[in-house]
Backbone and ligand atoms as CSV (ligand in chain L), in Angstrom:
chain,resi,resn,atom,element,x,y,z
A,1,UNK,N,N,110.373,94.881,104.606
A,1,UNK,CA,C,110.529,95.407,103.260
A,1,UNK,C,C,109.447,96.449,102.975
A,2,UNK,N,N,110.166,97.708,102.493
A,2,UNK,CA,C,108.748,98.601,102.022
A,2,UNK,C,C,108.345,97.982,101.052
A,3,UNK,N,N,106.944,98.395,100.549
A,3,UNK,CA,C,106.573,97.935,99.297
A,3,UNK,C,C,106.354,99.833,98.478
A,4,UNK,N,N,106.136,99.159,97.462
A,4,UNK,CA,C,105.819,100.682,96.679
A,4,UNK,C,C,104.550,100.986,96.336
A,5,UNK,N,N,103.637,100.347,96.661
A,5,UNK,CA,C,102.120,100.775,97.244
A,5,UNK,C,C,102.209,102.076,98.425
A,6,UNK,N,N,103.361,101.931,99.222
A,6,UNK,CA,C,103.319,102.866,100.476
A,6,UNK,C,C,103.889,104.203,99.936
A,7,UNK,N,N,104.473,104.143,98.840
A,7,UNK,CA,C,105.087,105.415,98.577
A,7,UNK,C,C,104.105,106.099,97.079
A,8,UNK,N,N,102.612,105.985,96.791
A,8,UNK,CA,C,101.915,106.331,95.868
A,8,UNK,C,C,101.130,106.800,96.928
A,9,UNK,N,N,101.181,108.463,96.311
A,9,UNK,CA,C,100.365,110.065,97.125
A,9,UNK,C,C,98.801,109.971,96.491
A,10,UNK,N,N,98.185,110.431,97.299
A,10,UNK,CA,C,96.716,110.326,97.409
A,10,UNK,C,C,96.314,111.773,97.415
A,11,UNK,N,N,96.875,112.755,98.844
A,11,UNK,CA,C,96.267,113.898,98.605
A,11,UNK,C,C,97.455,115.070,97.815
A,12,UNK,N,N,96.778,116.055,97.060
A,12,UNK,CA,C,97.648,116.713,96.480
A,12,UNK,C,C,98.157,117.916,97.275
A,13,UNK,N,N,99.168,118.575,96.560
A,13,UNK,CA,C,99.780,119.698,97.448
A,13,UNK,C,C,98.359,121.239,96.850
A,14,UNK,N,N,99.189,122.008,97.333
A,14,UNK,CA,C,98.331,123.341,97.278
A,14,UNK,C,C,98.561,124.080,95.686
A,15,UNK,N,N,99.804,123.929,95.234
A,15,UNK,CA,C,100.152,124.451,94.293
A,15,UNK,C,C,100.433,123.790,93.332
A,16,UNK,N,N,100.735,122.345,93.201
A,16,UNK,CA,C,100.904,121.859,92.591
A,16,UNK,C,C,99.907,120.371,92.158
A,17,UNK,N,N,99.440,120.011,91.113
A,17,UNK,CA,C,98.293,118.821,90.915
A,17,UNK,C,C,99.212,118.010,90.226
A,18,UNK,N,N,98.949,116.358,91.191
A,18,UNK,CA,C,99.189,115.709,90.162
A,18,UNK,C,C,98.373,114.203,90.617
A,19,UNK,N,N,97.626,114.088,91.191
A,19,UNK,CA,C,96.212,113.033,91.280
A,19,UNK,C,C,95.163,113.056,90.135
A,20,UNK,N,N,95.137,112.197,89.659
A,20,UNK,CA,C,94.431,112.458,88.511
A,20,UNK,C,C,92.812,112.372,89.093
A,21,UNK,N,N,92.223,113.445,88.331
A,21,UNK,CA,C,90.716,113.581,88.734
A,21,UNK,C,C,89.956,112.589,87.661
A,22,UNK,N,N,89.368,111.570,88.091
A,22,UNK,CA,C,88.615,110.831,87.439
A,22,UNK,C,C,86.585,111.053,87.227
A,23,UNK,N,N,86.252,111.142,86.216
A,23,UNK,CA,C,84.794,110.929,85.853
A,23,UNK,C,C,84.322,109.725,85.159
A,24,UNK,N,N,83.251,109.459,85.291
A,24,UNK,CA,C,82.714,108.206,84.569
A,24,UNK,C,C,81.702,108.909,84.029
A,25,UNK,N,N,80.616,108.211,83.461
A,25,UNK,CA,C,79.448,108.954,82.738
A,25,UNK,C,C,78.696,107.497,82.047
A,26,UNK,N,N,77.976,106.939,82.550
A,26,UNK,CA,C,77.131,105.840,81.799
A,26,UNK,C,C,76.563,106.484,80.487
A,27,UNK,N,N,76.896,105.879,79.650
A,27,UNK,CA,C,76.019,106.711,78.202
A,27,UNK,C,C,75.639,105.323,77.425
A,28,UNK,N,N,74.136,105.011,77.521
A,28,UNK,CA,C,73.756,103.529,76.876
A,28,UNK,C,C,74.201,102.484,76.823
A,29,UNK,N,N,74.301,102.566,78.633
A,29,UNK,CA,C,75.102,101.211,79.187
A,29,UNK,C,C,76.376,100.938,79.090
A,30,UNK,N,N,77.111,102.085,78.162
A,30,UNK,CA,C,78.835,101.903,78.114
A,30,UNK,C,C,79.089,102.783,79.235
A,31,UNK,N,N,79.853,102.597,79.646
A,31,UNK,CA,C,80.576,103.467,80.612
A,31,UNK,C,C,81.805,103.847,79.883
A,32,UNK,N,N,81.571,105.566,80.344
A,32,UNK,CA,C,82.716,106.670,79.993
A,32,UNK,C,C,83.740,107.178,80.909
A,33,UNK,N,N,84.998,106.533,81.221
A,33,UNK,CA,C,86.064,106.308,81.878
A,33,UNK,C,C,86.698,108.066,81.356
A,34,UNK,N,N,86.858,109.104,82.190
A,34,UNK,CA,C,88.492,109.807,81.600
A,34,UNK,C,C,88.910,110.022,83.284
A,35,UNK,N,N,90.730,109.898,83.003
A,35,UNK,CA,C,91.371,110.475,83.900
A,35,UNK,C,C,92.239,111.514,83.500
A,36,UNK,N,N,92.389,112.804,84.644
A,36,UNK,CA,C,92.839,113.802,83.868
A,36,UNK,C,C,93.977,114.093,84.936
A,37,UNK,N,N,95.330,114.725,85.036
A,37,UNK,CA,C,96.135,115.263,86.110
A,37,UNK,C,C,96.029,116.852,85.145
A,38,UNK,N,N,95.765,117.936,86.619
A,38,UNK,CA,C,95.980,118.929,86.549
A,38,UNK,C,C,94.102,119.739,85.568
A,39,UNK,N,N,93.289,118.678,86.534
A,39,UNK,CA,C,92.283,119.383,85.618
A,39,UNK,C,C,91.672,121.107,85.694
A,40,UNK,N,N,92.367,121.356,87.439
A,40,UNK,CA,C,92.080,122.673,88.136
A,40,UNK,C,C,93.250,123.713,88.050
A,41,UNK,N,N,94.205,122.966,88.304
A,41,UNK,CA,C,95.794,123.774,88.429
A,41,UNK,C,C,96.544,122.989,87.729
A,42,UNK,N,N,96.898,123.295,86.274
A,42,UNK,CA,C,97.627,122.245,85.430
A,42,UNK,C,C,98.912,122.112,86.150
A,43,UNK,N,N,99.659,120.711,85.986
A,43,UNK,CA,C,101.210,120.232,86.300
A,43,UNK,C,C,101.891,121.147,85.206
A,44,UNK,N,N,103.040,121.210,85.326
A,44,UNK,CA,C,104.161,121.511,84.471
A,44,UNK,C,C,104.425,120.616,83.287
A,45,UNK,N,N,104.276,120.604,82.307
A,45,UNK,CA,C,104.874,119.871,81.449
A,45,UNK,C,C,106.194,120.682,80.213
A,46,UNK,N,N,106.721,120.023,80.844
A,46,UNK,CA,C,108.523,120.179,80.065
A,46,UNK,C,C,109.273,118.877,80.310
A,47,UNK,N,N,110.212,119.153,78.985
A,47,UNK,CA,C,110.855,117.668,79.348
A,47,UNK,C,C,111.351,117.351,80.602
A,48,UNK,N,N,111.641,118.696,81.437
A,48,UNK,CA,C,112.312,118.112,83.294
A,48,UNK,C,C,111.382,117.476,83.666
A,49,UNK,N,N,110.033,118.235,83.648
A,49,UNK,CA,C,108.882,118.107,84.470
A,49,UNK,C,C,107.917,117.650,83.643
A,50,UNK,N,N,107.523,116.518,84.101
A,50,UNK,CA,C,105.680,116.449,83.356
A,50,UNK,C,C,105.270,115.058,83.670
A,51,UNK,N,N,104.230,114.764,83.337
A,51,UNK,CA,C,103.103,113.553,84.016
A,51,UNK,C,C,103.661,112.742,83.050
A,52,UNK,N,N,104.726,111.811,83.157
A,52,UNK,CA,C,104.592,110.791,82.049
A,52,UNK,C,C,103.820,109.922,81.565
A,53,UNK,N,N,103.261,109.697,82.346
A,53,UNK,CA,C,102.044,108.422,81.660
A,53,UNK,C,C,100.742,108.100,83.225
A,54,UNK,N,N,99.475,107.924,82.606
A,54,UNK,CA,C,98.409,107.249,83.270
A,54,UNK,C,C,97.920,106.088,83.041
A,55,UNK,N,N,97.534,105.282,84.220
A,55,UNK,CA,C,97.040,103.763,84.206
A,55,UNK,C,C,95.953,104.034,84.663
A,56,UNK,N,N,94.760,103.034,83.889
A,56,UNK,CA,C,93.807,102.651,84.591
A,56,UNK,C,C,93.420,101.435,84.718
A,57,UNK,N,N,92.548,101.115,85.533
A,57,UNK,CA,C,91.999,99.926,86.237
A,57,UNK,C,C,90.942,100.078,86.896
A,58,UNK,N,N,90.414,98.750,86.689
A,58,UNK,CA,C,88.962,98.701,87.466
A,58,UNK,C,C,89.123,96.871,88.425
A,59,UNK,N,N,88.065,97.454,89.801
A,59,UNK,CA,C,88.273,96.134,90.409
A,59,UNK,C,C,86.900,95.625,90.744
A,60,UNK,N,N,86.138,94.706,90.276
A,60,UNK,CA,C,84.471,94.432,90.462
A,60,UNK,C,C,84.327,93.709,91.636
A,61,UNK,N,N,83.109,94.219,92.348
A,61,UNK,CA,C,82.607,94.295,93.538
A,61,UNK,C,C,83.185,93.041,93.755
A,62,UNK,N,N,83.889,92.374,94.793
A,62,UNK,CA,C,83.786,90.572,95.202
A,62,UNK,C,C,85.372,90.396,94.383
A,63,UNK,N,N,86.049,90.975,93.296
A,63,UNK,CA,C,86.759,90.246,92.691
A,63,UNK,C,C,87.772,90.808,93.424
A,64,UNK,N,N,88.761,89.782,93.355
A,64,UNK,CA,C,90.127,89.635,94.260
A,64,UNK,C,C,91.425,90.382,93.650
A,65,UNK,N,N,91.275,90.861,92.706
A,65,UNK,CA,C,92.333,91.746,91.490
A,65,UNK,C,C,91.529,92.528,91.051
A,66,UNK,N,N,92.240,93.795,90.845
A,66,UNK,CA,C,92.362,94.746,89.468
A,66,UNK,C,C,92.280,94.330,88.434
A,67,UNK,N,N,91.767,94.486,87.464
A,67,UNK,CA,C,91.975,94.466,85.436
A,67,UNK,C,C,92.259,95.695,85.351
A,68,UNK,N,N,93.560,95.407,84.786
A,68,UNK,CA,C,93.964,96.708,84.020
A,68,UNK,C,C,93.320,97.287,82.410
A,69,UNK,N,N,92.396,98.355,82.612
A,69,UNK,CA,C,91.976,98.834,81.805
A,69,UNK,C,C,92.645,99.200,80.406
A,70,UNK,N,N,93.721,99.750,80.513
A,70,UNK,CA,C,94.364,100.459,79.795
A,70,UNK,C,C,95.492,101.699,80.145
A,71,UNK,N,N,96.385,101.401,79.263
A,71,UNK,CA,C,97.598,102.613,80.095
A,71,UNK,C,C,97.820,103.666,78.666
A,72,UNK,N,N,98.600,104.782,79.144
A,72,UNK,CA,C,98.785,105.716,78.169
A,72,UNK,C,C,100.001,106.367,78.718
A,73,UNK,N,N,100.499,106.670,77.460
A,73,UNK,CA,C,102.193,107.693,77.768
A,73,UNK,C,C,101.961,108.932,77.080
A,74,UNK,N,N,102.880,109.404,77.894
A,74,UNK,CA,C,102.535,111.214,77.290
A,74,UNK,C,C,103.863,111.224,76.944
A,75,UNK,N,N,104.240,111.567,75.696
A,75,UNK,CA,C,105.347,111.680,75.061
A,75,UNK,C,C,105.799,113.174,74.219
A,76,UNK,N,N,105.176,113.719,74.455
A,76,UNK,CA,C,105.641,115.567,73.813
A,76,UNK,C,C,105.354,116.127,75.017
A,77,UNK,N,N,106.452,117.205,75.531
A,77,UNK,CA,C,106.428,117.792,76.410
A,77,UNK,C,C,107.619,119.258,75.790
A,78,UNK,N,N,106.912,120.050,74.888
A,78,UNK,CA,C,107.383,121.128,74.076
A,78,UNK,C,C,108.225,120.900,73.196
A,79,UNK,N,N,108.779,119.618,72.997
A,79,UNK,CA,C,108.895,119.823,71.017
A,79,UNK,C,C,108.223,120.269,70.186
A,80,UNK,N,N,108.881,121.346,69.364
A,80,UNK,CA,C,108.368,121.725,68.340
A,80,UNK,C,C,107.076,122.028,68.815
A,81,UNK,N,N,106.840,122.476,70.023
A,81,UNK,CA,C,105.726,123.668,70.565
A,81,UNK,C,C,104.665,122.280,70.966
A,82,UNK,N,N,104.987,121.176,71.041
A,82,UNK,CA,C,103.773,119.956,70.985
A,82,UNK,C,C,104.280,119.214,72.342
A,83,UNK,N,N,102.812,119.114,73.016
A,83,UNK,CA,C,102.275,119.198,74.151
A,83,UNK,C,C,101.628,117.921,74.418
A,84,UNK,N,N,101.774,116.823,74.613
A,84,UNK,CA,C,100.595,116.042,75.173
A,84,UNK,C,C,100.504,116.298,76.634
A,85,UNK,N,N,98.953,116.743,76.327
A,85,UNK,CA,C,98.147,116.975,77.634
A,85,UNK,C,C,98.010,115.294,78.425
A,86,UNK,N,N,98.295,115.371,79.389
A,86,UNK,CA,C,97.968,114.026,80.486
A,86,UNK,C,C,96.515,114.055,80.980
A,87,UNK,N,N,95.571,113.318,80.011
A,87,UNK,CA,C,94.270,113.039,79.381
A,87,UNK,C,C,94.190,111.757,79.240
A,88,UNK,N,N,92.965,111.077,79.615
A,88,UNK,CA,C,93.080,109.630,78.785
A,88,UNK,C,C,91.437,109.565,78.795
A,89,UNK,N,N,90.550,108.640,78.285
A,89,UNK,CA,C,89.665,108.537,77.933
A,89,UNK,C,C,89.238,106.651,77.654
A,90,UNK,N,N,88.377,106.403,78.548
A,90,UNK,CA,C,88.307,104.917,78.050
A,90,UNK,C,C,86.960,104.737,78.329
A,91,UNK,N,N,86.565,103.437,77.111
A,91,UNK,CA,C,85.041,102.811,77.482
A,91,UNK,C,C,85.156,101.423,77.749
A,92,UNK,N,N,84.201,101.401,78.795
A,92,UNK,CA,C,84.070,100.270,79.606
A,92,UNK,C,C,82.442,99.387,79.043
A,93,UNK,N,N,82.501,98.156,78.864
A,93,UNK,CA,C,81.732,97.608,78.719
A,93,UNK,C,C,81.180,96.762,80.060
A,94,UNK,N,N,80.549,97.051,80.851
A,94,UNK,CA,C,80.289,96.070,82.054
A,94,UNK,C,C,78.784,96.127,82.773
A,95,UNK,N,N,78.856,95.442,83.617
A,95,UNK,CA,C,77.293,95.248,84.172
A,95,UNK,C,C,77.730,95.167,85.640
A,96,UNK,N,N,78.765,95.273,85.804
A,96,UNK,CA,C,78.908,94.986,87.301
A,96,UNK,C,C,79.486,96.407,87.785
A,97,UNK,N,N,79.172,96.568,89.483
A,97,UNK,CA,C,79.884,97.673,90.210
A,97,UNK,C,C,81.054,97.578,90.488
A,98,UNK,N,N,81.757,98.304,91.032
A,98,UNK,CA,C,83.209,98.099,91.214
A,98,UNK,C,C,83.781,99.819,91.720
A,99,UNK,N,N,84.739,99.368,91.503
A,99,UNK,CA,C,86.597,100.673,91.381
A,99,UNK,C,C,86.535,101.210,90.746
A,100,UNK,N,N,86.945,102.235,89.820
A,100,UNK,CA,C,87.803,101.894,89.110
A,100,UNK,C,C,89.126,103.322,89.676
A,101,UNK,N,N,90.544,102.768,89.173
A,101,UNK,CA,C,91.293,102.907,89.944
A,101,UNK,C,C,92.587,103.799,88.798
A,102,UNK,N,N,93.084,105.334,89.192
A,102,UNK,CA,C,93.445,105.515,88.169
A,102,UNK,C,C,94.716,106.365,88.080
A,103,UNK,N,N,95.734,105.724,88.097
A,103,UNK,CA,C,97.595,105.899,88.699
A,103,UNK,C,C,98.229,106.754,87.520
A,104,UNK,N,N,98.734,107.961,88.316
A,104,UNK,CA,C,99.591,108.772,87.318
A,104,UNK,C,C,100.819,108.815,88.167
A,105,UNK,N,N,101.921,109.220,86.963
A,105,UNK,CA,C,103.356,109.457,87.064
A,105,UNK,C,C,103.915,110.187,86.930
A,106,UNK,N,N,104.385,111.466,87.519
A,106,UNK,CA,C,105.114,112.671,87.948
A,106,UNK,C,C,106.867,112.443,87.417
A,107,UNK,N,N,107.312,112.538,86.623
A,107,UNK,CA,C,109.146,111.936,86.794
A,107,UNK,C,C,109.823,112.751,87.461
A,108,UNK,N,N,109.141,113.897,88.305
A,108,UNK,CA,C,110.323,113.932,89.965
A,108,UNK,C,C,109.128,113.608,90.961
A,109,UNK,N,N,107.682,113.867,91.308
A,109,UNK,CA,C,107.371,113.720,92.255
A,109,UNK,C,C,106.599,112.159,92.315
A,110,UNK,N,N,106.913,111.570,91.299
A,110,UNK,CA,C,106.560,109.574,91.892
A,110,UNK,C,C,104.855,109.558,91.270
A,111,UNK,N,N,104.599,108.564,91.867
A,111,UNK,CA,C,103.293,107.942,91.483
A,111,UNK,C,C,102.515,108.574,92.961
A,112,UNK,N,N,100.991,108.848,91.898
A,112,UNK,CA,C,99.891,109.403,92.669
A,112,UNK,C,C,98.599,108.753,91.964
A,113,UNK,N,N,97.659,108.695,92.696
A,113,UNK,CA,C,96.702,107.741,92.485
A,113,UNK,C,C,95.333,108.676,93.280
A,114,UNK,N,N,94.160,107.774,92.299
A,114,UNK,CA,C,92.767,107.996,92.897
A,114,UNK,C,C,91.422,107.245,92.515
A,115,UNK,N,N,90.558,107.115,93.180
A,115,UNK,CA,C,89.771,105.725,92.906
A,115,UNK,C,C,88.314,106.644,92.431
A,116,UNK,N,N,87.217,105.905,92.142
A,116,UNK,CA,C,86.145,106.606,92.123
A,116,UNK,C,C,85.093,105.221,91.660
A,117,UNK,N,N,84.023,104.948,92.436
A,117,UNK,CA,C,83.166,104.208,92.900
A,117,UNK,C,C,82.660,104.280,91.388
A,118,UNK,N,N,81.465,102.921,90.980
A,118,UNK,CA,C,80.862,102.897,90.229
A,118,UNK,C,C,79.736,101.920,90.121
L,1,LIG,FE,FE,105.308,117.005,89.444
């Protein structure tokens, strides 16, 4: 049986972005989570085309699962000229190292993913 872990893209194409580039930023012990698709070469967004939604997650050093951080949908894609940019932004309260782990959705080219140490 495939699973659908095997079919989520890691590296991106040349012309087209859709791995979301992740930053963190410790700011007085909170941690500053954003994931962005298309932070260099924006995706397309139109209703054919566009990033529907980003997940995040974090997995702490030793622990056997993911916690899902938080998810977000991008729901305007040129109505009435309105745009949600595929952006997300989260704060983390923690003391421990880890993942964190952060899955976007293309609705023709599938799920793409990218991790970033912490
Ligand atoms: Fe795409």
């Amino acid at each position: 049986m495939k699973k659908l872990t095997e079919t989520v893209q890691t590296a991106d194409w040349k012309k087209e972005k859709h791995v979301p580039v992740i930053h963190v930023e410790n700011k007085d012990g909170e941690l500053l989570v954003t994931a962005q698709v298309g932070e260099e070469v924006e995706h397309p967004n139109t209703l054919e085309h566009h990033i529907a939604w980003i997940k995040l997650f974090f997995q702490a050093e030793g622990a056997k699962f993911p916690v899902e951080i938080g998810s977000y949908q991008f729901s305007a894609h040129g109505e009435e000229e309105l745009f949600s940019k595929p952006y997300v932004a989260a704060k983390l309260k923690t003391d421990k190292k880890g993942i964190v782990y952060a899955l976007s959705y293309c609705n023709i080219h599938g799920l793409w993913e990218n991790s970033e140490e912490i």
